[in-house]
C-alpha positions in Angstrom: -27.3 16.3 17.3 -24.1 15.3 15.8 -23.1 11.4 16.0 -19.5 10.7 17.1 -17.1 8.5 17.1 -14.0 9.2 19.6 -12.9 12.4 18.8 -14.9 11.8 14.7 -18.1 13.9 14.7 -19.6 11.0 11.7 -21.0 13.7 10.0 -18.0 14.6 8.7 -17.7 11.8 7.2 -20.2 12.9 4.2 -17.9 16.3 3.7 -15.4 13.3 3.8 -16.8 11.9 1.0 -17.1 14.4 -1.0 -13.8 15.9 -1.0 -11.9 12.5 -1.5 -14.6 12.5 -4.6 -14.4 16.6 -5.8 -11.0 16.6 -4.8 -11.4 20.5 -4.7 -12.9 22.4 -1.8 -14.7 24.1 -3.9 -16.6 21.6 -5.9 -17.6 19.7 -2.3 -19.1 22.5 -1.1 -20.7 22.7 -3.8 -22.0 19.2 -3.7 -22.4 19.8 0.2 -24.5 22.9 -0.3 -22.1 24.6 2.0 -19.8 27.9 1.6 -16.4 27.3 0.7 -15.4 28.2 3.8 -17.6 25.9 6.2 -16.1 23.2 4.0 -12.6 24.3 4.5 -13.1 24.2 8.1 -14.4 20.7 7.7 -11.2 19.8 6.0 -9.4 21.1 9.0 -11.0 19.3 11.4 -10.7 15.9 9.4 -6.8 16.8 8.8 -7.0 17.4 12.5 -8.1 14.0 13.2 -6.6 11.7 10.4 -3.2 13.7 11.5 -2.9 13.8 7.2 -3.5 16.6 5.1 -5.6 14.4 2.9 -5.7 16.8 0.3 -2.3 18.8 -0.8 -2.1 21.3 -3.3 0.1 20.4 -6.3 0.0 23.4 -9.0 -3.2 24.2 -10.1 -4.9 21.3 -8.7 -5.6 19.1 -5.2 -4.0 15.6 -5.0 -4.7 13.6 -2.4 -2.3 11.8 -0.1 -1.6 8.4 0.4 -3.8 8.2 3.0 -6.8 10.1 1.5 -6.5 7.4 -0.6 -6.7 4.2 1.0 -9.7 6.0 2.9 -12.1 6.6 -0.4 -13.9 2.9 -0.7 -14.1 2.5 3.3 -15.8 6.0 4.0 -18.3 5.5 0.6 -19.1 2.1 2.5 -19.9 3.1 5.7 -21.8 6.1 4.6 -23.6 3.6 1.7 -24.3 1.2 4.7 -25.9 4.6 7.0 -28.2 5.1 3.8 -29.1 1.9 3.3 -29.9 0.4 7.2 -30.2 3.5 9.2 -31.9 6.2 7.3 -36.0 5.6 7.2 -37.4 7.1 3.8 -40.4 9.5 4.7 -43.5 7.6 2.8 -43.7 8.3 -1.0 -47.0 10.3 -2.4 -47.0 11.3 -6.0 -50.0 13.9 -5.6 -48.0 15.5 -2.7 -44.3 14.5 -3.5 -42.5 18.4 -3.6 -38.9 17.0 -4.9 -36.6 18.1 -8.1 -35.2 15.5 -10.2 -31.5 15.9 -12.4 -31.9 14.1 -15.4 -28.9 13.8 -17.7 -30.4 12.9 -21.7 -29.6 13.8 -24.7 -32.4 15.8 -26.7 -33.1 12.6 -29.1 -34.5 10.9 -25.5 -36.0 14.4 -24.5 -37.9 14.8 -27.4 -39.0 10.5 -27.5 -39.6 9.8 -24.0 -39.0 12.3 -21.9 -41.4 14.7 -23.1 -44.3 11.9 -22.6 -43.2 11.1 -19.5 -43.4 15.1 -17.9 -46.7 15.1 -20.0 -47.8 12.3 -17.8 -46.2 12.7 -14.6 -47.5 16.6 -14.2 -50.7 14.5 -13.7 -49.8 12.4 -11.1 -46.8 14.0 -9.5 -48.2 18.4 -9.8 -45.3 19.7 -7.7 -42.4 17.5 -8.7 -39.8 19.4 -10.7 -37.5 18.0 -13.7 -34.0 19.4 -14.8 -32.9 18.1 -17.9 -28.8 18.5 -18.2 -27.2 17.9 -21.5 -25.2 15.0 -22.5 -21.4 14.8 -22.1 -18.3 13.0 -22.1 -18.4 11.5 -19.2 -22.1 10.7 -18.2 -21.8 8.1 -15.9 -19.0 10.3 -13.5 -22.1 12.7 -12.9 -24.2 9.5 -11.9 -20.8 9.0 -9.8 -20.4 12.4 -7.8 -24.0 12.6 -7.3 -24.9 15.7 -10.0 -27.9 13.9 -11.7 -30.3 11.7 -10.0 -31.1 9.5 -13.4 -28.7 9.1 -16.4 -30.7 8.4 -19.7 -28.7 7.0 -22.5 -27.5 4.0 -24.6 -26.5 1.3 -23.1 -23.2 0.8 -24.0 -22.3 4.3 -21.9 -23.9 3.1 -19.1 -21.6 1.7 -15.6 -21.8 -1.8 -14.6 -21.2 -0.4 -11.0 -24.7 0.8 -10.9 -28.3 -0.3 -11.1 -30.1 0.2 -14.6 -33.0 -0.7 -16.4 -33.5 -1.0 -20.6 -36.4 1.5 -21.4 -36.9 0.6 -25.5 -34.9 -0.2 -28.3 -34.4 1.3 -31.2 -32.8 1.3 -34.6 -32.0 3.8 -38.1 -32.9 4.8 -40.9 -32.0 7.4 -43.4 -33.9 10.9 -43.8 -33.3 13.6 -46.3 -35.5 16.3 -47.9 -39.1 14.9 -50.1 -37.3 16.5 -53.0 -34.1 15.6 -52.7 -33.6 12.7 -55.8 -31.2 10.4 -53.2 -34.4 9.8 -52.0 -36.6 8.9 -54.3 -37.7 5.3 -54.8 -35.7 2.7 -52.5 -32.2 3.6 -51.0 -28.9 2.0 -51.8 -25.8 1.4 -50.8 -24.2 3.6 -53.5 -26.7 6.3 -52.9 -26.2 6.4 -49.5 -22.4 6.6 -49.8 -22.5 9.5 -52.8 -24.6 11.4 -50.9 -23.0 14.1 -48.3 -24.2 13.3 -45.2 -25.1 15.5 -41.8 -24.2 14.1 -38.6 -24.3 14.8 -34.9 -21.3 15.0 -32.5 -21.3 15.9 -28.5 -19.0 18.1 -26.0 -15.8 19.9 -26.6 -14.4 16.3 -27.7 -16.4 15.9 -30.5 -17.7 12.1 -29.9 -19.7 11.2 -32.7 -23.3 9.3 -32.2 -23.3 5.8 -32.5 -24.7 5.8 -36.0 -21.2 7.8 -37.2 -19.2 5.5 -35.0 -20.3 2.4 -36.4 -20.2 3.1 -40.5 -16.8 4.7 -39.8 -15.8 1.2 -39.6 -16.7 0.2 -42.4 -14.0 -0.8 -44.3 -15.0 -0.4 -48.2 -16.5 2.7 -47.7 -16.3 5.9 -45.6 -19.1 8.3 -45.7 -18.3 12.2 -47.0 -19.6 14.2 -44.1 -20.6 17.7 -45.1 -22.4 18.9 -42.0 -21.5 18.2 -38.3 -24.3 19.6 -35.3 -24.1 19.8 -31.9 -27.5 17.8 -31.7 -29.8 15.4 -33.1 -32.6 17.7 -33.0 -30.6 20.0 -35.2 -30.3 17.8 -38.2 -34.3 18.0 -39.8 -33.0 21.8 -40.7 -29.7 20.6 -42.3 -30.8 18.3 -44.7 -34.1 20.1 -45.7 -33.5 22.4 -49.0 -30.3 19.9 -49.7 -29.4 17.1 -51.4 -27.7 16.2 -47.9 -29.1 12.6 -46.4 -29.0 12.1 -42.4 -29.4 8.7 -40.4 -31.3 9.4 -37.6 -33.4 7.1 -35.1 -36.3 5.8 -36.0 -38.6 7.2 -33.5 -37.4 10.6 -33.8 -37.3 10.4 -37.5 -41.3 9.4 -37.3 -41.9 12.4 -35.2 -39.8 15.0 -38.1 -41.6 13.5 -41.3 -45.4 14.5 -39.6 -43.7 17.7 -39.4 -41.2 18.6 -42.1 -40.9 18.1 -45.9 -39.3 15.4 -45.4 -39.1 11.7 -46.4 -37.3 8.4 -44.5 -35.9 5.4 -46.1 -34.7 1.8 -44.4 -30.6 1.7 -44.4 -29.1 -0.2 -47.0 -27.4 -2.1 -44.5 -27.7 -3.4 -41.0 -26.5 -0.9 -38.4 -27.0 -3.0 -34.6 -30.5 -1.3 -32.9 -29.8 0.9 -29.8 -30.8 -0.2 -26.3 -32.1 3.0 -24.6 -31.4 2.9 -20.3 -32.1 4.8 -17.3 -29.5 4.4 -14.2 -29.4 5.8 -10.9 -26.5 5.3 -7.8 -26.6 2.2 -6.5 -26.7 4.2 -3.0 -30.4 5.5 -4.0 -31.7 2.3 -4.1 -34.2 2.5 -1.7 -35.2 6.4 -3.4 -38.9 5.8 -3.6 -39.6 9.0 -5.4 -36.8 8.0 -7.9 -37.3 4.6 -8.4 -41.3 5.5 -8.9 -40.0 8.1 -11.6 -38.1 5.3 -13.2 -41.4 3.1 -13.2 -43.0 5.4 -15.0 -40.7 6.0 -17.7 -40.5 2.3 -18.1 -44.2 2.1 -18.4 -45.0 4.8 -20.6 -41.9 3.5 -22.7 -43.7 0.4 -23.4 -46.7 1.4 -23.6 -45.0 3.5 -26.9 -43.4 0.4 -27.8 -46.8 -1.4 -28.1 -48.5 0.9 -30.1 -45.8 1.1 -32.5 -46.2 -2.5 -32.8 -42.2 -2.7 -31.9 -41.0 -5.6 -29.9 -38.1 -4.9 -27.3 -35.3 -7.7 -28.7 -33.6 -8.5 -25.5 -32.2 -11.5 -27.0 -31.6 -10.8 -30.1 -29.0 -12.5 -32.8 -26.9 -10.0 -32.9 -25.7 -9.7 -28.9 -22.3 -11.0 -29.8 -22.1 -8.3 -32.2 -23.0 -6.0 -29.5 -21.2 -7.1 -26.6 -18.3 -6.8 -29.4 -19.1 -3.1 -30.5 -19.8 -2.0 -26.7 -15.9 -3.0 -25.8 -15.1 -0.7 -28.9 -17.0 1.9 -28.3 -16.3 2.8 -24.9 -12.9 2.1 -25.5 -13.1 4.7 -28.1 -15.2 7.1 -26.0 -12.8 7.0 -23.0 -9.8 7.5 -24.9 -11.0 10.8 -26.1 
């Protein structure tokens, strides 16, 4: 039975929501699982109500009005409050559990956690289902508008609006073929930067990994990139059969030399580790079957760590440097 408030059935409120959010009938429904025209018929009945048209057509796209706006942060409030105090979650039962979770990572954390986490969790969790969605350039606005439950990525790309927890840590090193003579013996600076290099960039904007962020700024010397791909698991193929160098991960670049012709050396300089982290909406808080996904991938991601023999450096000497680079980097990331 629909709840209602004067004239306000409440449960429009969540159509609401996600039209002040989507800003496009469309893309609520959409989000609200509903046809496009159920959802324009909720929009009537809120314009009906608010006496505002809430969302106006200005050409090709939806703006909304002044009121639409001052209404955004009190409906997510009320409806984060209904979640939070109202709504009982069912009990939670890994063997029984039948739910799908979205998962936003790029195919580095795919192929380093992720894929030891399904590994495990088909075990304990048989009818739970995983979708992996690829990175782009605006991860956290999916965690946002609610189109991934979990957001897997650096930390730096992360919102401070929303719950997460690190996962591991890792750093780079530099991979090119077993036959390639840049990487024979120990590798230098000057090798490194005479040697074309293979990199990875993301999305229809191009934004380069962190690696290719970071030794652009370098100021005596700029790297001669000869390759660019679309992903990290692309570059093993690009540098085998070349005298091309790549810096890749560690713990992806472990996995590739078991497997290719292929040889790693350390970096001739210091590039700051990565923080891997998983966040969710702060609204799914009190998600059992997510926040027992999340436990698991924070277990099995240390139980990695501790066989490596790697220790998570939360505290580390270089956090000024870090808080320093994150600034930069998402205030390069955003203006792209």
């Amino acid at each position: 039975m629909a709840m209602r408030f004067g004239r306000l059935d409440l449960n429009l409120l969540v159509a609401l929501d996600a039209l002040l959010t989507e800003r496009s009938v469309s893309l609520a429904a959409d989000r609200l699982c509903l046809s496009q025209s159920a959802t324009s018929s909720a929009l009537g009945r809120l314009r009906e109500y608010f006496a505002d048209d809430l969302l106006v057509v200005k050409g090709r796209h939806m703006i909304l009005t002044a009121r639409a706006e001052e209404l955004i942060e009190p409906v997510r409030a009320v409806l984060d409050q209904i979640r939070s105090t109202i709504a009982i979650a069912p009990p939670f039962d890994p063997a029984t559990a039948d739910r799908q979770v979205r998962i936003m990572a790029s195919d580095y954390t795919t192929q380093v956690l992720l894929a030891d986490v399904f590994a495990h969790l088909e075990q304990e969790a048989p009818n739970m289902r995983f979708e992996i969605q690829p990175m782009n350039t605006n991860p956290t606005d999916a965690i946002e508008r609610g189109t991934v439950d979990l957001l897997v990525t650096i930390d730096f790309a992360v919102s401070a609006d929303h719950p997460s927890k690190i996962l591991f840590e890792d750093d780079y090193v530099v991979v090119g073929a077993a036959d390639n003579p840049a990487m024979q013996g120990e590798m230098t600076r000057e090798r490194y930067f005479e040697s074309g290099h293979v990199t990875a960039r993301f999305g229809r904007a191009q934004l380069p990994a962190f690696e290719e962020w970071f030794t652009r700024r370098q100021k005596k010397q700029q790297r001669r990139i000869e390759v660019v791909a679309p992903t990290f698991l692309s570059l093993p193929g690009l540098v085998m059969g070349t005298r091309r160098i790549t810096t890749m991960h560690r713990r992806l670049a472990e996995q590739m030399v078991r497997t290719f012709p292929l040889v790693m050396r350390e970096l001739p300089f210091a590039i700051p580790p990565i923080r891997e982290v998983v966040q969710w909406h702060i609204t799914n808080n009190n998600d059992r079957a997510l926040r027992w996904v999340v436990e698991r991938m924070e277990a099995i991601a240390q139980h990695r760590v501790q066989e490596q023999g790697n220790v998570v450096r939360l505290d580390s000497p270089d956090d000024l440097l870090r808080d320093e680079l994150a600034v930069r980097f998402q205030a390069d990331s955003s203006s792209r």
